[in-house]
ZABAMAR-331543 format. One line per 8 residues: for each residue x, y, z of C-alpha. Coordinates in nm, 3 decimals. Each point is the difference from the previous one (the first is absolute). Last residue first. Layout:
N
X:Y:Z; ...
This chain:
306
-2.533:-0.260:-1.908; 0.105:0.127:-0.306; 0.113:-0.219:-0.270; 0.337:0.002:0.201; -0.189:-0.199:0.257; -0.131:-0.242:-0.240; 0.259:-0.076:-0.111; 0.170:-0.065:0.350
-0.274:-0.216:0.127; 0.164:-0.330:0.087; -0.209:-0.231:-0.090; 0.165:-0.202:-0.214; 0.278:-0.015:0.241; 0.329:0.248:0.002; 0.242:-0.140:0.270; -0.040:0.106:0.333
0.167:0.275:0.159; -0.023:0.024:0.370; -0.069:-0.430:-0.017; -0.274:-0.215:-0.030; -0.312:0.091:-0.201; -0.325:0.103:0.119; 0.115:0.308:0.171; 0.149:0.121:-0.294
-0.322:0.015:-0.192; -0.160:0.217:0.263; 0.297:0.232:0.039; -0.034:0.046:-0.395; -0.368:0.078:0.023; 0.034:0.201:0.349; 0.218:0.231:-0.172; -0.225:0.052:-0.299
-0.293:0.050:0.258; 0.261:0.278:0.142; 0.054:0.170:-0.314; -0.393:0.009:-0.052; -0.017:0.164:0.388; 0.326:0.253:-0.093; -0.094:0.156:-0.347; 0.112:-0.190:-0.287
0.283:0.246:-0.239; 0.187:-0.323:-0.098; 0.258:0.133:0.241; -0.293:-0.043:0.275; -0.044:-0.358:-0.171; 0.360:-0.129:0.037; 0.016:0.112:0.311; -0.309:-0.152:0.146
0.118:-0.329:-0.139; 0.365:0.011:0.136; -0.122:0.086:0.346; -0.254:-0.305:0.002; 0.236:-0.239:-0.149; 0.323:0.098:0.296; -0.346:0.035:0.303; -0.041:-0.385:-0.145
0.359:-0.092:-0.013; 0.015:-0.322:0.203; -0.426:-0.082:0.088; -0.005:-0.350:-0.105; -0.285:-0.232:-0.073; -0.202:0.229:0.044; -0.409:-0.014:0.057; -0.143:0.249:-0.181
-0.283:0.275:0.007; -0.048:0.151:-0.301; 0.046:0.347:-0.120; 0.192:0.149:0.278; -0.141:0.243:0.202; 0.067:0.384:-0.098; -0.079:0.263:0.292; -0.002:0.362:-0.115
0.213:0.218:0.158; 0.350:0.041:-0.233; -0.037:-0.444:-0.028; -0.115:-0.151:0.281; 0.123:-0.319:-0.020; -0.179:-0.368:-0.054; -0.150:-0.182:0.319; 0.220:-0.316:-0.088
0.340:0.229:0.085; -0.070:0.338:0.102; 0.191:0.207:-0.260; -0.020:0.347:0.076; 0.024:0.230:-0.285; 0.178:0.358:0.028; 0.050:0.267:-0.281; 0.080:0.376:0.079
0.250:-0.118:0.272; 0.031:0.319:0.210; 0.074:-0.138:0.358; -0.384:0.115:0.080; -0.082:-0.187:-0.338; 0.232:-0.339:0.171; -0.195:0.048:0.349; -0.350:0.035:-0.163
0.048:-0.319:-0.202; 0.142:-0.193:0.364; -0.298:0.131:0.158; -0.267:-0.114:-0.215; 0.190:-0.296:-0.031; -0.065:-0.106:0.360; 0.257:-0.147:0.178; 0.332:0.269:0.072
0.187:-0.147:0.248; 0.352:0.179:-0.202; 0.196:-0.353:-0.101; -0.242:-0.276:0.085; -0.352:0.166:-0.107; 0.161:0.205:-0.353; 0.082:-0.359:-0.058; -0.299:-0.151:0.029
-0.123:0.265:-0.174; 0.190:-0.031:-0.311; 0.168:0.293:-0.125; 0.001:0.101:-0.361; 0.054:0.405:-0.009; 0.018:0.191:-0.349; 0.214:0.293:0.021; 0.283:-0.078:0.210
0.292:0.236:0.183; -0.191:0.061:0.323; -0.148:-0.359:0.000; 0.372:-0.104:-0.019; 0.142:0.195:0.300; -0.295:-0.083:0.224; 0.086:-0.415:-0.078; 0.345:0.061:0.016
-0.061:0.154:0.407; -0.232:-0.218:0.056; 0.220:-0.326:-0.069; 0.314:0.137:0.187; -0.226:0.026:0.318; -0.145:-0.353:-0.045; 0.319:-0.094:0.055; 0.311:-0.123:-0.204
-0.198:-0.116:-0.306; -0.050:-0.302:-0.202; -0.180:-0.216:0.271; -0.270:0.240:0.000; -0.117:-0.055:-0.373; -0.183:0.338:-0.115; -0.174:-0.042:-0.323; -0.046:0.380:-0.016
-0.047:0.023:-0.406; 0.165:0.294:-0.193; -0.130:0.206:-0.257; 0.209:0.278:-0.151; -0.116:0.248:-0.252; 0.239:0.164:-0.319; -0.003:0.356:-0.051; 0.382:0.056:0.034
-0.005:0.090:0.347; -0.176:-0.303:0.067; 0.264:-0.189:-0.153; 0.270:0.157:0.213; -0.180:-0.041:0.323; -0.013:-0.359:-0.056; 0.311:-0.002:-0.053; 0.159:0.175:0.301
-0.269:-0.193:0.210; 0.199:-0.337:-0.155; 0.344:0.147:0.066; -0.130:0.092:0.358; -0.082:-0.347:0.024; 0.333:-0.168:-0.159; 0.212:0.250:0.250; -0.221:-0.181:0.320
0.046:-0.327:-0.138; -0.226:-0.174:-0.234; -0.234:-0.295:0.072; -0.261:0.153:0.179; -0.034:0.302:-0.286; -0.155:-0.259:-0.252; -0.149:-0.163:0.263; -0.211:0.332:0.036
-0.082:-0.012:-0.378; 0.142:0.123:-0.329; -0.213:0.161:-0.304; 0.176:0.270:-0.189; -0.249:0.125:-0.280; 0.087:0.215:-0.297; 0.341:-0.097:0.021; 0.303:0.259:-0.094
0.106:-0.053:0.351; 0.107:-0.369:-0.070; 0.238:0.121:-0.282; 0.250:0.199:0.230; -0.057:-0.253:0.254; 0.141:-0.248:-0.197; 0.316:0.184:-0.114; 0.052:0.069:0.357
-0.053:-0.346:0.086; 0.288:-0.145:-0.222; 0.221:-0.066:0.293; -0.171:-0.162:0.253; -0.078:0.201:0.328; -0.392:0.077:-0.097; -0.054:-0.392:-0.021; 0.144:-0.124:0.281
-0.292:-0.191:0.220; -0.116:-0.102:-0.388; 0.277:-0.217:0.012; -0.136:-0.267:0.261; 0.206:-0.022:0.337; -0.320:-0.024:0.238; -0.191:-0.183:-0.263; -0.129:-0.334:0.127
-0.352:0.055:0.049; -0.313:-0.222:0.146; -0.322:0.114:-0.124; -0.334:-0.102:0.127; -0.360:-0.004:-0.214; -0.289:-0.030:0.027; -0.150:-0.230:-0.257; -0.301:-0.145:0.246
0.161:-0.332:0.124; 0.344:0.260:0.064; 0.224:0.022:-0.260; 0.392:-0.016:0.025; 0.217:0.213:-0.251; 0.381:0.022:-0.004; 0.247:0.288:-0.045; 0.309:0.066:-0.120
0.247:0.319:-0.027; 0.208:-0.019:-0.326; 0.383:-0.026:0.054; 0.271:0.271:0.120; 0.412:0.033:-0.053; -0.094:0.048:-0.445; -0.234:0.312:0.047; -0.166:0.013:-0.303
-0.248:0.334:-0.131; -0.351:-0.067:-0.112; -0.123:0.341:-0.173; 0.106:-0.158:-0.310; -0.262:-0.273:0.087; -0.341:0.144:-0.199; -0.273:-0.224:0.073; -0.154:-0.195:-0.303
-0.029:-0.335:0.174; 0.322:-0.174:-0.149; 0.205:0.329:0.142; -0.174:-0.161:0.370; 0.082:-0.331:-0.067; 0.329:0.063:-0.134; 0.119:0.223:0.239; -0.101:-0.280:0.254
0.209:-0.298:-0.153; 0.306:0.256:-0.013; -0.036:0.056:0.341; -0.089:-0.390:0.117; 0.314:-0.050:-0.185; 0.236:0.228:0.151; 0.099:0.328:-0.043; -0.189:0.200:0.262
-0.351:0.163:-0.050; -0.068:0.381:0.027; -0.315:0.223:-0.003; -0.180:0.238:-0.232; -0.251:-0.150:-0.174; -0.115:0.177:-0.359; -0.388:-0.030:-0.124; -0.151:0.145:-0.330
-0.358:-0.185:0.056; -0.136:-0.260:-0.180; -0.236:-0.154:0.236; 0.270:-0.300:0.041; 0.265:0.281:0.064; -0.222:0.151:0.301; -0.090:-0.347:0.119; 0.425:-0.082:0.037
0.071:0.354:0.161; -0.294:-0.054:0.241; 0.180:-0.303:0.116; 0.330:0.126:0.000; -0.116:0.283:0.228; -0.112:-0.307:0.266; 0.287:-0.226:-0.050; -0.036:-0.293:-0.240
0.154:-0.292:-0.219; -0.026:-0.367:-0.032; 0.105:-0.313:0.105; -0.288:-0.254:0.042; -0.029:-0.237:0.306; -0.142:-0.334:0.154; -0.286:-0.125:0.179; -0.267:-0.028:-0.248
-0.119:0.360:-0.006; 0.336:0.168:-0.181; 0.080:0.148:0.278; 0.192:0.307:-0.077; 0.386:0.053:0.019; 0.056:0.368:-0.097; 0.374:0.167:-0.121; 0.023:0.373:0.032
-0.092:0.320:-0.138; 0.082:0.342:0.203; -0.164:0.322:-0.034; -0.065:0.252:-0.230; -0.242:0.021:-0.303; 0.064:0.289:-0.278; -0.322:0.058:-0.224; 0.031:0.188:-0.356
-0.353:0.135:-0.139; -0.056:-0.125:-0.318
């Protein structure tokens, strides 16, 4: 079973619960792939840091309770969990409002411990981490990230990472290009999201945003356009079924966490992708980045094949 190391930063989420009050639960974008990844069986480690405090310890359990790996998950006791709440728009859009400008994850590659984490991190066979994943960290915590990356490639393992670029996380857009270049260089299979890809470099047309990443040397890329599907290495892959969500939190996490399950399953890219949009389809419908398993979730039948 192919090992998979996630990185980022998990925090505390209030959702609407639909009848005017809230449900504590857990997300963060690399989280939330981490979380599907585990559910579809899949050898999965996070690499982050909590505090020691309740809400901590309440999170390490939910996430060692889902079948993801938390040795990776280092403490800092000065810092807390970052927090975030969901609101939803009439049409499931949603809008995130954060509290984590002093969350642990910020100092993850200064804690003691870290050296004996990155040691086993770069033995993964996949490193997945995003753009936010780089936002939070300082400039050493970056390079230390790169420096990883670049360790598990040279090893033979392959790195995907997701743009998910939030402006309000970064110093200036100028900061934000310059991480986003340095991680295409350094990553193997390429998630961005076009809106994204629009906001941070003006690139709008996927065509364009695929040719960019191969030109940058990313021998996998798939565009994720939201309702209209992705376009998954060149060929265009709509969703199954058109939906109406009730909440769109985590939907590019599900989709990511789908196609990589089934591309290390040995799917090529467009049936990886129609497993993505399966599991971003079902989360869509449910409130929350990581909903709680339903009847219909479609998990098994995921790991059946597709």
């Amino acid at each position: 079973m192919a090992k998979i190391v996630v990185v980022g930063e998990g925090m505390i989420e209030l959702a609407g619960d639909g009848a005017g009050g809230w449900r504590l639960g857990h997300g963060g974008d690399t989280l939330n792939s981490a979380v599907h990844l585990a559910r579809l069986g899949g050898d999965v480690a996070y690499l982050t840091a909590l505090g020691d405090d309740p809400f901590s310890r309440d999170l390490l359990g939910a996430w060692a309770a889902e079948g993801i790996d938390t040795t990776m998950i280092l403490t800092d006791p000065r810092r807390r969990p970052g927090l975030y709440a969901i609101t939803n728009d009439p049409d499931g859009e949603r809008h995130f409002t954060y509290w984590r400008g002093e969350s642990a994850a910020r100092g993850l590659f200064a804690l003691p411990g870290i050296d004996a984490a990155l040691v086993e991190a770069e033995r993964a066979d996949l490193l997945v981490f995003s753009m936010i994943s780089l936002a939070i960290l300082p400039p050493e915590g970056r390079r230390a990230l790169f420096a990883l990356a670049a360790r598990v490639r040279c090893r033979g393992g392959r790195v995907a990472f997701d743009t998910n670029y939030r402006p309000a996380l970064w110093h200036d857009r100028d900061d934000a290009l310059a991480a986003h270049a340095e991680a295409i260089a350094l990553t193997d299979i390429g998630l961005p999201t076009l809106e994204d890809e629009a906001a941070l470099t003006g690139t709008g047309e996927a065509a364009a945003v695929l040719a960019a990443w191969r030109a940058a040397g990313v021998g996998e890329t798939v565009v994720k356009l939201g309702a209209a599907g992705c376009l998954a290495d060149g060929i265009a892959v709509p969703p199954p079924e058109a939906l109406v969500p009730r909440d769109t939190s985590g939907a590019g996490d599900a989709f990511n966490a789908g196609y990589l399950h089934a591309r290390l399953a040995g799917d090529p890219p467009a049936v990886a992708a129609l497993a993505g949009h399966r599991l971003a389809g079902w989360v869509v419908m449910n409130r929350g980045a990581v909903p709680a398993r339903t009847a219909d979730a479609p998990y098994a039948s995921l790991v059946r094949g597709g």
